[in-house]
N, C-alpha and C positions, 0 to 999 in steps of 0.2 A: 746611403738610403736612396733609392730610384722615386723619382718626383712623380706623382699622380698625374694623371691628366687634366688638364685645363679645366676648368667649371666652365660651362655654360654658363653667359651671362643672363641677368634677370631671374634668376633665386630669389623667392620668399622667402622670408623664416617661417618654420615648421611645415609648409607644405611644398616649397622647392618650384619645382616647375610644373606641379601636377595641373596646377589652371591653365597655365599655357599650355599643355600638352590636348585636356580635354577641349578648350574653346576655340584650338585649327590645330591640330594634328597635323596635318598635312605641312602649314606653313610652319610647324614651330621644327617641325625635324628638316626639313629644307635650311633653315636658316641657321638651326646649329650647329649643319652639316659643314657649313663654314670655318665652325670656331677649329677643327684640329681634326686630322684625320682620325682619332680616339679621343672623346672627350668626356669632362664627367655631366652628368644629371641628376638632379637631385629628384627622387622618387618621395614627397613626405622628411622625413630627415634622414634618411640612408641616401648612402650613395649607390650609382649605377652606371653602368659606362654607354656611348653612343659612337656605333663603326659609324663612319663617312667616310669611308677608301675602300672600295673594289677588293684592291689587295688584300688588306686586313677581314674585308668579311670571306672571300673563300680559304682564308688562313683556316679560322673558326667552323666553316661546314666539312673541309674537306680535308687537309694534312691533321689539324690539330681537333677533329671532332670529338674521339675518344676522350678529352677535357672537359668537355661539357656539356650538361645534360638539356632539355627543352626549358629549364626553369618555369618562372610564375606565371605568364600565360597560358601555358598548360596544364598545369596544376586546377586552374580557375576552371580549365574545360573538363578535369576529373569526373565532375557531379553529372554530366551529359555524357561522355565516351569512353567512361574506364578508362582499361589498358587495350585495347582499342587500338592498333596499327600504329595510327598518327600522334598516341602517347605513353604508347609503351617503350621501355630504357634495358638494355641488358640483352643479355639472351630471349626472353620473351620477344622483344622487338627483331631480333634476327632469325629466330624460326617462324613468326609470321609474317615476314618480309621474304623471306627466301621461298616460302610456302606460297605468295598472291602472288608477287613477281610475274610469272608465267602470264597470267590471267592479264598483263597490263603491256605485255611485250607486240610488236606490230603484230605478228602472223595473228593473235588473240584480237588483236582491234580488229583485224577483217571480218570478225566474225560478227561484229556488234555495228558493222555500216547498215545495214538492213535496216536496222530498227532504228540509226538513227536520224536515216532518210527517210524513213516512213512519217514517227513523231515530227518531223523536224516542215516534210510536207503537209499532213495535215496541217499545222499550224501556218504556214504561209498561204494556202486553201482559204484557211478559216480570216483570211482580211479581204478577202474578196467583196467589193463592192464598200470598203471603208475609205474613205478618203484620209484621216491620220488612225495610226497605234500608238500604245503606249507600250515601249517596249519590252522595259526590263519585267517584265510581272508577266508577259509571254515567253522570254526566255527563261525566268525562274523555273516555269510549269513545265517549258521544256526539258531543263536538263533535269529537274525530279524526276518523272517517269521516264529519261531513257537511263538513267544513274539506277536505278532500281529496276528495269525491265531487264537492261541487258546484265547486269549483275547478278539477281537473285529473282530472276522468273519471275517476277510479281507485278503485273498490270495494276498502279492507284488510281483509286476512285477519285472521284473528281473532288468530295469532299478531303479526300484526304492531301490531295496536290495542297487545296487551298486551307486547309492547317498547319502545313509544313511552311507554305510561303508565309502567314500569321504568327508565325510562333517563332519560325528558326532565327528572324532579326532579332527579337528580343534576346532569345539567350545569346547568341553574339554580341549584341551590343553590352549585355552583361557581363560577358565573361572580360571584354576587352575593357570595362572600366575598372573591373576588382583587377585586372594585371597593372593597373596603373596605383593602387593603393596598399597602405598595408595589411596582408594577412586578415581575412575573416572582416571587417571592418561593414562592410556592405552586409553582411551576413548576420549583424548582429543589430540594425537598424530596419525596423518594422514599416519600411517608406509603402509605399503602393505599387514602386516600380522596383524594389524587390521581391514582393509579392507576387508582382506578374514573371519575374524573373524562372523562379521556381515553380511557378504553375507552369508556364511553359515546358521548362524540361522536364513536368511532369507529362504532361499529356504528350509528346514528342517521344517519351519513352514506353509510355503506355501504349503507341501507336507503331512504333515497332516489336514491341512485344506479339502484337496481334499479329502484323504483318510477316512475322521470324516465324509464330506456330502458324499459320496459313501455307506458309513456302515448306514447313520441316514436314506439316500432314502430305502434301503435294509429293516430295520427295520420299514418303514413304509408302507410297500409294503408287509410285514410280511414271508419276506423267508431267515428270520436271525435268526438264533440258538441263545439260549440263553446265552449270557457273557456278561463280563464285563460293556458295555453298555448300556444294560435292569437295570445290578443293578443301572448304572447311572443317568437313566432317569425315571426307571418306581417305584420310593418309594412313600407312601404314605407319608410322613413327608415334612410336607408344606416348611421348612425353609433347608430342605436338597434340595428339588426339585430348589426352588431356586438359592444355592447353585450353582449346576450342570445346571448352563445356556449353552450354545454354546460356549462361550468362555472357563469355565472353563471345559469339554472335552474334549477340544482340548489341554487345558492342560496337563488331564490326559493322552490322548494318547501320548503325547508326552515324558511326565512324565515317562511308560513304555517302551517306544518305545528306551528311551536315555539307562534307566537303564538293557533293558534284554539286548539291543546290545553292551552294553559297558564291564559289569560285566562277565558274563556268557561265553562267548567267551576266555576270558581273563583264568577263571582256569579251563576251558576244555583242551586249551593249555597246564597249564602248568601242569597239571595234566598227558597228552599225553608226555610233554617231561621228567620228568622227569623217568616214567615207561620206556620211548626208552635211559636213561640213565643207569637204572637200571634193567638190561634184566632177572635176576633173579626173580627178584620181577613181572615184568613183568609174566614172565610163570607161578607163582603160581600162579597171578588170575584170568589166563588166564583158567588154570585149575576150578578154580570155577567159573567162567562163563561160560566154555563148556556146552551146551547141558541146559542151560536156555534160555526156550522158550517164547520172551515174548509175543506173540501171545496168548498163553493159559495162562501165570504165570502174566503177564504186570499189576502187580497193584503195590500199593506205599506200601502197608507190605509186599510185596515179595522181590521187591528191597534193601528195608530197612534190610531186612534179606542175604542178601548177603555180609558179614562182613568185610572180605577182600576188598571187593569194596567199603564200605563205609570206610574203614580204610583207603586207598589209596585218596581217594576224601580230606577227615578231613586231610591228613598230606600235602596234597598240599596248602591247604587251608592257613592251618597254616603257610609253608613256602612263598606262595606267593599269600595274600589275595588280592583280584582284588580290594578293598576299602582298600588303604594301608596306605591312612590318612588321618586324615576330624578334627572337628575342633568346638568347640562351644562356646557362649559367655554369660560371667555372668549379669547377669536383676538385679544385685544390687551388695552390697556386700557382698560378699561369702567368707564363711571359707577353707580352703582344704589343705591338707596336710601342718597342721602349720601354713598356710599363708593367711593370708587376700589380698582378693583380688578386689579390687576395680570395681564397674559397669563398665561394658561393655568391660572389658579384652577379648579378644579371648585366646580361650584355645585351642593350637592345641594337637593333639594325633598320631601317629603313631603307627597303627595296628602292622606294618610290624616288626618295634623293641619291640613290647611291646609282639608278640607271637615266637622272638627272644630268648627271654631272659633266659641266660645261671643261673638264679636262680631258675629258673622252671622247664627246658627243656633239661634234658642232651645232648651233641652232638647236638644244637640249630639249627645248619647249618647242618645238617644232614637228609638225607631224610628217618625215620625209620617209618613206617605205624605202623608196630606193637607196637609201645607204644602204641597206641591206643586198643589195642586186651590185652595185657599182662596185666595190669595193667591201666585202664584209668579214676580210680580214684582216681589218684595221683596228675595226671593235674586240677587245679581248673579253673571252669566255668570261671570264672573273663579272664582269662589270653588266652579264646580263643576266638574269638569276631569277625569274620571276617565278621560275619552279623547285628551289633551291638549288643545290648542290651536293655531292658525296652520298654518302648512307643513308641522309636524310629527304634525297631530292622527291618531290611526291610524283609517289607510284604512277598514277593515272595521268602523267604528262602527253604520253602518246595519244593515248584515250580522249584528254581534252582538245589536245591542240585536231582532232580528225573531226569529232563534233563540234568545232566552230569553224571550222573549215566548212562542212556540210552544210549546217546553218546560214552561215553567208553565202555561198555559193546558193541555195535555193532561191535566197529572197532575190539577190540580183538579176536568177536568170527571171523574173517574174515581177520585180517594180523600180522602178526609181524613188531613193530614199533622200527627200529634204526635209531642213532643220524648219520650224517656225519665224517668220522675220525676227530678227533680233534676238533670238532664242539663245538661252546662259544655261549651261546644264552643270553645277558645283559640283563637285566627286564629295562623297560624304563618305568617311572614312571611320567605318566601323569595322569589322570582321573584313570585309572584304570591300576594296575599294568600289563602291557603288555611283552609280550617277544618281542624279535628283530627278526630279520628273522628265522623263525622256521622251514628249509627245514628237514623231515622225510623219512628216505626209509622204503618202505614198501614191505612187503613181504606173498604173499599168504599163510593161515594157512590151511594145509592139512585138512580134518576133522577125528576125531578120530570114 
């Protein structure tokens, strides 16, 4: 008989590690990242397993993915995104994967720098004359309306930015405490912050509904640019068209609409704090983004060629991946590191400790871009994964990494960004790794 993996130690009876997990997230999977490169967790009184090795997590996304499905964190995000790109399994997930794809490949990003140089200026325009911002609730806003302008033609009202930023934490924070419990448990407890749980994703659904027949009247009225939309609606392939009924749209808008405003905001921030931490580094790149024009230069292999800047981007990344743990479950039984593992285990992972890891990464905790630059074929692919990996990697990797590129590149060429004296900013680790209040002062940058 093949021996289980290790327990993590500090197990309660009947609720296992669930209070450690909810009361630092962040510290309790670092630390039990320790105990074994697969280890067990105890979810309540079921078991559950925990990658802390590089190796063994791109085993799971990439050679051996066909074994296992998104399991119970996405199941919890059912009630908000259906079958929805980001949670659909099977064939469904391979014709509407194969179907956006195109929409998400560089030549298609070029097409979406316009607009998100435009939102992306206005918004640095609009700090004119402030001496601090608070950041993350302006990049929210950001990447809402360009995640939905350059996608589905659809300019949001101001009110509607500030519902999306209102509402979308709660159901993330929701969905991410029922992935930590058993089954329905939260669902059957009349709290207040249940309550709001599903009032939320009601109005969030109700508000793309509105926004899905606004874009379909537009497009049938024919004064809708072509995205994401047309690919959804207008394919020749009888069994995709079906697919992509009314209902399932509204998924996918929705699908997008969780994922650009949740993620993206998240390492714009901390990408921004940590340059206002580190004002040296700051000014180098500041110097090579001087006097790039993206007006004339604005495509995705120009960007991409500004090394420095993509070096800065990859080290935030690394240190505070906005997907900082997610989770998937074996469809039989599965071999993995050593251990047999019986059908339907959940398998959690943590980005956050596994691009941690003081066997890979010298100074781990350390914000140093240039490993990147000096040698960055030392670091293996396996061990950097903020986007995942294989069949499951998310689509819009290209698309975000150009819009926080653009973002940063704006504010640089236009202020100098420092921290408050003594200023602690915690990452609070809900849906997406977020910082805590991120107040920045800002500082007009003369032009050279």
């Amino acid at each position: 008989m093949v021996a289980k993996p290790p327990l993590v130690p500090h197990a309660k009876p009947l609720i296992g590690h669930i209070l450690n997990i909810w009361q630092d997230p962040l510290k309790f999977f670092s630390s039990a990242a320790r105990t074994a490169p697969l280890s067990r967790i105890k979810i309540g009184w079921k078991d559950a397993c925990l990658i802390s090795n590089h190796e063994l997590l791109y085993q799971i996304l990439v050679p051996d993915a066909k074994k296992y499905d998104k399991g119970i964190q996405y199941e919890r995000a059912r009630a908000m995104l259906g079958n929805g790109v980001l949670l659909a399994e099977g064939d469904l997930h391979f014709r509407q994967r194969r179907l956006m794809q195109p929409m998400f490949n560089k030549p298609s990003v070029n097409d979406y720098i316009d607009a998100m140089h435009t939102y992306s200026t206005a918004m640095v325009e609009s700090w004119a004359g402030r001496d601090v911002v608070e950041l993350y609730p302006e990049f929210y806003r950001l990447a809402t309306r360009v995640v939905i302008d350059t996608l589905f033609s659809t300019e949001m009202s101001d009110a509607d930015v500030e519902l999306v930023r209102e509402k979308m934490p709660i159901v993330i924070s929701g969905i991410e405490k029922r992935g930590a419990l058993p089954p329905r448990l939260f669902d059957i407890i009349p709290t207040s912050e249940n309550r709001a749980f599903h009032s939320a994703i009601a109005d969030l659904r109700a508000l793309g509904d509105r926004l899905v027949d606004d874009r379909l009247r537009a497009d049938r009225a024919s004064g809708a640019r072509a995205d994401l939309m047309n690919v959804l609606t207008d394919t020749d392939d009888e069994v995709t068209r079906k697919d992509n009924d009314r209902a399932q749209i509204l998924n996918e808008f929705l699908t997008f609409l969780t994922a650009g405003s949740e993620t993206t905001p998240s390492a714009m921030a901390w990408c921004c704090y940590l340059l206002a931490r580190h004002p040296e580094i700051q000014e180098e790149l500041r110097a090579e983004v001087t006097g790039f024009d993206m007006d004339a230069n604005g495509s995705v292999q120009a960007i991409f060629g500004l090394p420095l800047l993509q070096a800065v981007i990859k080290e935030s990344l690394r240190l505070y991946p906005p997907v900082w743990a997610l989770g998937r479950r074996t469809l039989g039984t599965t071999s993995l590191g050593g251990h047999e593992l019986p059908p339907g285990t959940q398998v959690f992972y943590s980005v956050y400790a596994i691009q941690r890891d003081e066997s890979v990464y010298e100074d781990p905790d350390e914000f140093k871009p240039r490993r990147w630059l000096d040698d960055p074929k030392k670091y293996p692919r396996t061990a950097f994964l903020p986007f995942g990996a294989g069949v499951r990697n998310c689509i819009g990797e290209h698309f975000a990494w150009i819009e926080i590129s653009i973002a940063v590149l704006n504010i640089l060429q236009r202020y100098q960004m420092a921290l408050q004296p003594g200023q602690q900013v915690p990452p609070a680790a809900m849906g997406a790794l977020v910082p805590g209040a991120l107040p920045i002062r800002l500082r007009a940058v003369v032009p050279r």
